[in-house]
C-alpha positions in Angstrom: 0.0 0.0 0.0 2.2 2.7 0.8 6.3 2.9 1.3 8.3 5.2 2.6 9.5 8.2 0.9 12.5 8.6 2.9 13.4 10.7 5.8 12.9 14.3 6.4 16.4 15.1 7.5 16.0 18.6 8.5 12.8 20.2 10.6 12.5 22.9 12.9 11.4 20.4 15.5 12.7 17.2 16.6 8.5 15.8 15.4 9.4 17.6 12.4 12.4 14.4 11.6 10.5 11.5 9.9 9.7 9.0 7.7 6.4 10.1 5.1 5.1 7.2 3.5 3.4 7.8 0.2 1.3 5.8 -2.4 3.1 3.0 -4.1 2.0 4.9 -7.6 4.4 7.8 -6.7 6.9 5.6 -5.1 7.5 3.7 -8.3 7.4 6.9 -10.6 9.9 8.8 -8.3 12.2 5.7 -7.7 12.1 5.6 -11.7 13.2 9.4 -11.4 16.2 8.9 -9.3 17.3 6.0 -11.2 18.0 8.5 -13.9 19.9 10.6 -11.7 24.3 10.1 -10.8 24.5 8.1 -7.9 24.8 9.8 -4.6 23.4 8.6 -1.5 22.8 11.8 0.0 21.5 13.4 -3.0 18.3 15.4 -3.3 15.7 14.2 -5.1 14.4 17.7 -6.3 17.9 19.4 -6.3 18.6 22.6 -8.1 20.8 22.1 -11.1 23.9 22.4 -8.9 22.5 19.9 -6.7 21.9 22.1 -4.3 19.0 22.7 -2.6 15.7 24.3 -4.0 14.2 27.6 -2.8 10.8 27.9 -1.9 11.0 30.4 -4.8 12.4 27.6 -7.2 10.0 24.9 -6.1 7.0 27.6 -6.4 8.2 28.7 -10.1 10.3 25.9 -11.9 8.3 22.7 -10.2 5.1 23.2 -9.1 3.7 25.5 -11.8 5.1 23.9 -14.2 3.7 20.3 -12.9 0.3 22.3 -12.3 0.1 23.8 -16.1 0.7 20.2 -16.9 -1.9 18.9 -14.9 -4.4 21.5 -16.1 -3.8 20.3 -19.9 -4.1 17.3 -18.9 -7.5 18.1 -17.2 -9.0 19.9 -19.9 -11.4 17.6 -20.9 -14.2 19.3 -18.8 -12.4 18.5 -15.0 -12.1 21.4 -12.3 -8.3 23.0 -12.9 -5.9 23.3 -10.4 -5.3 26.7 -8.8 -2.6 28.6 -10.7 -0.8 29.8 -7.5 -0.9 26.3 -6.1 1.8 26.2 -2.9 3.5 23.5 -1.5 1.9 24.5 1.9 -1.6 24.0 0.0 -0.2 20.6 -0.7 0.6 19.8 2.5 -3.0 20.7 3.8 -4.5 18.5 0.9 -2.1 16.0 1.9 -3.6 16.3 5.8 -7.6 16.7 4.7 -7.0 13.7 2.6 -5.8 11.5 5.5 -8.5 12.7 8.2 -11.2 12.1 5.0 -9.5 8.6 4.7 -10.4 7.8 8.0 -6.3 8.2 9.1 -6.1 8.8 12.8 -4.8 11.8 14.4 -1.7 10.5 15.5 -0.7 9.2 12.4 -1.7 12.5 10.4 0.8 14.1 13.3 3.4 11.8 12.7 3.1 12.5 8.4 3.2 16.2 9.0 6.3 16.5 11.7 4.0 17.6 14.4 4.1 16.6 18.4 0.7 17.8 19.4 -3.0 16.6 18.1 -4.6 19.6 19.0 -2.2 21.5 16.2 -2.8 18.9 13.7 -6.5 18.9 14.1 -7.1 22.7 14.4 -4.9 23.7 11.7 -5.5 20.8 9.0 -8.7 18.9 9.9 -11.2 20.5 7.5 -14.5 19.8 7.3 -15.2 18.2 3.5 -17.7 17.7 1.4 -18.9 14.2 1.8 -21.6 12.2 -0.4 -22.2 8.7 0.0 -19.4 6.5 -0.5 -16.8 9.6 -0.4 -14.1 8.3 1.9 -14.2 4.8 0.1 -13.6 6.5 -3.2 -10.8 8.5 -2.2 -8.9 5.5 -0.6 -9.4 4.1 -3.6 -8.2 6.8 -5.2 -5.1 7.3 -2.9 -4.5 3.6 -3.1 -4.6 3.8 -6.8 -7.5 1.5 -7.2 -11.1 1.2 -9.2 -13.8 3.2 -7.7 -15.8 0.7 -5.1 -19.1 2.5 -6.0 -21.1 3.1 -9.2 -20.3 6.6 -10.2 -23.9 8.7 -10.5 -24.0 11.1 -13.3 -22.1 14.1 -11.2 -19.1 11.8 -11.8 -19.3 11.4 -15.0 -16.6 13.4 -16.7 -17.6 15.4 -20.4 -15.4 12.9 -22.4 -17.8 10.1 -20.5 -14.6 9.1 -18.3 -15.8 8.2 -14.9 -14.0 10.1 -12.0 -13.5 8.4 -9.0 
């Protein structure tokens, strides 16, 4: 189900120092990634050209909107785009509102985001979302990278006649 992405090495708390598992889909396509990189075992994964590391200003211009107008032409076909000023913190808070909407328990929600207290966690990142019938079990599927559990109604049905999970 999911592996480990590897450690955060460097945190302004010692909560903040962990392991963040992620969905084998993304493990597989970023192991694929780093296979194409020179061997180093210390090595960034999203290093600067140098191989230094990124600035929040690099990761905000060269990766993520670039990822995001990619995603969006991808999406085209009559989905929702993503916001154009997408930010690695509103990634993050995704990343937290889809655990608590998966049914993921506080303390291991704390322990993905590198914190030490649930009351933090909770206020900060537990959102309420909308939730129709079968929601949570179509977004683990989703996460998990498998087929939708429930028949999709017609407010799932994409405009190419693609189902959405």
């Amino acid at each position: 189900m999911a592996h480990s992405l590897g450690t955060v090495r460097a945190a302004k708390t010692d909560a903040g120092v962990r392991a963040v598992n992620i969905v084998a889909v993304l493990h597989d396509e970023l192991a694929s990634y780093r296979a194409r990189l020179p061997p180093a075992p210390t090595a960034l994964v999203f290093a600067t050209g140098a191989g230094t590391k990124q600035s929040q200003t690099n990761v905000r211009r060269r990766a993520l909107a670039r990822a995001v107008a990619l995603a969006n032409e991808q999406l085209a076909a009559g989905a929702e785009s993503l916001p154009e000023r997408l930010t690695p913190h509103s990634l993050r808070r995704t990343f937290a509102s889809l655990l608590f909407a998966i049914g993921e328990t506080p303390p291991y929600v704390m322990s993905q985001l590198g914190h030490a207290t649930p009351g933090f966690t909770l206020a900060v990142y537990a959102r309420a979302m909308d939730r129709r019938d079968g929601e949570p079990e179509r977004l683990k599927a989703l996460v998990e990278g498998r087929a939708c559990p429930v028949t999709p109604d017609a407010s799932q049905t994409r405009v190419d006649g693609a189902t959405a999970c």
